[in-house]
C-alpha positions in Angstrom: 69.6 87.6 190.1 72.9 86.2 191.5 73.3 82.1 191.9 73.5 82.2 195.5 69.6 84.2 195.4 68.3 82.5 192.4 65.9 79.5 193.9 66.9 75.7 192.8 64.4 74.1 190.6 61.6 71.9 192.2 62.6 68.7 193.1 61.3 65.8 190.8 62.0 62.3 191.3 64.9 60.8 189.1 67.3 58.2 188.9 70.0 60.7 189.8 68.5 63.8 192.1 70.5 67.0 191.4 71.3 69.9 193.5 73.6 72.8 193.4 75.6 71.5 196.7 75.7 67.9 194.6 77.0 69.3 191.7 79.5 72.0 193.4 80.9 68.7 195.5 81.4 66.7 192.0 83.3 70.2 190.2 85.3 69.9 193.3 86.5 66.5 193.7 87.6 66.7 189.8 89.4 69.9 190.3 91.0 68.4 193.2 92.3 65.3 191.1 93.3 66.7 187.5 93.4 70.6 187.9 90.4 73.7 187.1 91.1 72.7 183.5 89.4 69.1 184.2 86.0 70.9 185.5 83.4 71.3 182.4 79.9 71.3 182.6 80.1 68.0 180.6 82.2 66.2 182.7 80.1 67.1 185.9 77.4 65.7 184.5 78.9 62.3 183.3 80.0 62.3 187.6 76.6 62.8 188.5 75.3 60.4 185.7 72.7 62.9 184.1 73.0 65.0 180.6 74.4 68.5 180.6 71.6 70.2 179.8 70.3 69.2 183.4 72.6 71.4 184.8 71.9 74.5 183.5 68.3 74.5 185.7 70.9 74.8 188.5 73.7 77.3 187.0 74.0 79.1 183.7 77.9 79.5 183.2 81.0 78.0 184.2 81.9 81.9 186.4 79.1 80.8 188.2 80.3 77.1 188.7 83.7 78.4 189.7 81.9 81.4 191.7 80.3 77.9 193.7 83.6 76.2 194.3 85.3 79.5 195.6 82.9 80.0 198.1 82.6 76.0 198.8 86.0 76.3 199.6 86.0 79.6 202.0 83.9 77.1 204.4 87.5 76.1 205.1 88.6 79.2 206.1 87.4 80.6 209.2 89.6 83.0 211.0 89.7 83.1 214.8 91.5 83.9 217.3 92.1 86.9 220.3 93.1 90.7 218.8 93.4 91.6 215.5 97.2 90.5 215.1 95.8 86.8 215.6 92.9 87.1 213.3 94.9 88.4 210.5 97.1 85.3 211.2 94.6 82.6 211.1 92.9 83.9 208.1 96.0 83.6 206.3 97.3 80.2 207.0 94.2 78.7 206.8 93.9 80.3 203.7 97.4 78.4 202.2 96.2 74.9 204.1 92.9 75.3 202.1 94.8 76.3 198.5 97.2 73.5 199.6 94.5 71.2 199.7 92.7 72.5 196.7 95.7 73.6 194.5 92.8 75.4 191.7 91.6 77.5 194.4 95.2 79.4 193.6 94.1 80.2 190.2 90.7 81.7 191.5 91.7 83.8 194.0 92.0 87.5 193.9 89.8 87.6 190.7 86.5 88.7 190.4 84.6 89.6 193.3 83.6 87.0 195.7 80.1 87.2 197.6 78.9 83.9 198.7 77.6 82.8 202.0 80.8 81.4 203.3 83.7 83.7 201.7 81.1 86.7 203.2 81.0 85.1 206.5 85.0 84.9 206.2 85.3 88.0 205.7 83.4 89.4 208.5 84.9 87.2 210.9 88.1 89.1 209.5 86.3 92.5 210.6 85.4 91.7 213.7 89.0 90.5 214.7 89.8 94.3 213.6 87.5 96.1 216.3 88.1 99.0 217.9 90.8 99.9 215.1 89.3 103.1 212.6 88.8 102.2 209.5 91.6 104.2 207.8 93.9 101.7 208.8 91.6 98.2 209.5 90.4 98.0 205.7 94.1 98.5 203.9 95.5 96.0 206.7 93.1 94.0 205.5 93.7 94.0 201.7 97.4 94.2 202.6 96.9 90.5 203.8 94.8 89.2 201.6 97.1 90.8 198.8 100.3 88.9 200.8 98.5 85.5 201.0 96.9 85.4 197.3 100.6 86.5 195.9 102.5 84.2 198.3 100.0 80.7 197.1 100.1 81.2 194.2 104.0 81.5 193.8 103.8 78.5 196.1 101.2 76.5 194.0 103.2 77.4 190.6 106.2 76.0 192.1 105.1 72.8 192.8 103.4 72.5 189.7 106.8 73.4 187.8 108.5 70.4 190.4 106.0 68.1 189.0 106.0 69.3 185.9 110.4 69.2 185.4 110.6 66.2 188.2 113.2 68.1 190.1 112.8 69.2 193.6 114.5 72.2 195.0 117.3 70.4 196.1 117.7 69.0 192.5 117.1 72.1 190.9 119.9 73.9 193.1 122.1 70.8 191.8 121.0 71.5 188.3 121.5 75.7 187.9 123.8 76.0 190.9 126.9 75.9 189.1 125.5 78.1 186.5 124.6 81.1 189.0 128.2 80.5 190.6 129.8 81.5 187.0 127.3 84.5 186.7 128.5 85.5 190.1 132.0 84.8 189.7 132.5 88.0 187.0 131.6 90.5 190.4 129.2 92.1 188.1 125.9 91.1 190.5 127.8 91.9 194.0 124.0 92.7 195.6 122.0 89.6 194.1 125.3 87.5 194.9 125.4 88.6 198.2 121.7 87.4 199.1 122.0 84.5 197.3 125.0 83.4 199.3 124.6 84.7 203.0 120.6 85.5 202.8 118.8 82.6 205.1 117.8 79.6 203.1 114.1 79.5 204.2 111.9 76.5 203.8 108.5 77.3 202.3 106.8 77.5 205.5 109.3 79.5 207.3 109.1 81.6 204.0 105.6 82.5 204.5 105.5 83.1 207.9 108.2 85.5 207.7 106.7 87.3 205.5 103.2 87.5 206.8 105.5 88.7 210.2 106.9 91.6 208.4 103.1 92.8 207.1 101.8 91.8 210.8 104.4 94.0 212.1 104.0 97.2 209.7 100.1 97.3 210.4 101.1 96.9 214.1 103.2 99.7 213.8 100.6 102.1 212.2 98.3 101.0 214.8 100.5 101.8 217.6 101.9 105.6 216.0 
């Protein structure tokens, strides 16, 4: 039976009452300050001042724990809106504001499959923005987006983990390998990549992602409309 079927264990009176929201909410709040690599089962506990073992009445594996925090997170993403065009929209940014706010929810995405209460309620919200579309086109529209906005978080996520991590921000990267690149280009033997590099737009990473999520936007607009 799946967690999200599977009854909690009766409640008993205790110095520190457990449940699976309590102890989805504590996973959370130390993925949020030190990274997915900071959640164990033993280190929940100690947050919620009880022994390990009291946890497993509640969930048996840490898939299941991270299966919790996934779906905890999806009640952040709710996409709304009029037509499909805006739907497809809303799902994605408020997809990126939620990983932006929960940086390990970029290294759960896109893996196994999700099905709890609110990541299946996102979802249909997503499906109903598509009425009235057949579904040839609705359901690869669909996983054309979500396959956008998990690649484009998680290149945004590593990035700002490689700023912390180096202490350079774009501007001081640029500084640092700029002069570099301007050699390698200098020998004319990367005319196309040279040419990007120095007349392509220089897109902030909002304008990046929005941009892009246009161009998919537009393509499922134009299959829709052939």
């Amino acid at each position: 039976m799946l967690v999200w079927e599977r009854p909690e264990p009766p409640k008993r009176p205790t110095p520190a009452p457990l449940s699976r929201e309590r102890i989805v909410r504590a996973a959370i709040e130390l993925a949020d300050a030190d990274g997915l690599a900071a959640v164990s089962l033993r280190k929940v506990a100690a947050a919620l001042g009880v022994g390990p073992m009291r946890l497993y009445g509640y969930i048996e594996s840490m898939d299941e724990l991270h299966d919790l925090m996934v779906d905890a997170a999806h009640a952040e993403i709710r996409p709304a809106g009029e037509g499909w065009r805006e739907v497809l929209r809303s799902f994605a940014e408020t997809t990126r504001k939620t990983v932006h706010r929960h940086e390990w929810l970029a290294d759960l995405l896109g893996g196994r499959p999700q099905l709890g209460p609110n990541t299946l309620a996102s979802g249909d919200a997503m499906a109903a923005g598509m009425g009235g579309i057949d579904l040839e086109t609705a359901v690869p529209a669909m996983d054309a987006v979500h396959a956008y906005v998990i690649g484009a978080v998680r290149r945004e996520i590593t990035e700002r983990r490689a700023e912390r991590a180096s202490g350079m921000d774009h501007k001081q990267w640029q500084r640092t390998y700029g002069p570099y690149l301007q050699r390698i280009f200098a020998k004319g033997e990367l005319p196309a990549l040279a040419k990007f590099v120095h007349d392509g737009p220089h897109l902030d990473a909002d304008q990046t992602f929005r941009t892009g999520l246009d161009l998919i936007l537009d393509g499922i607009e134009a299959r829709i409309s052939g």
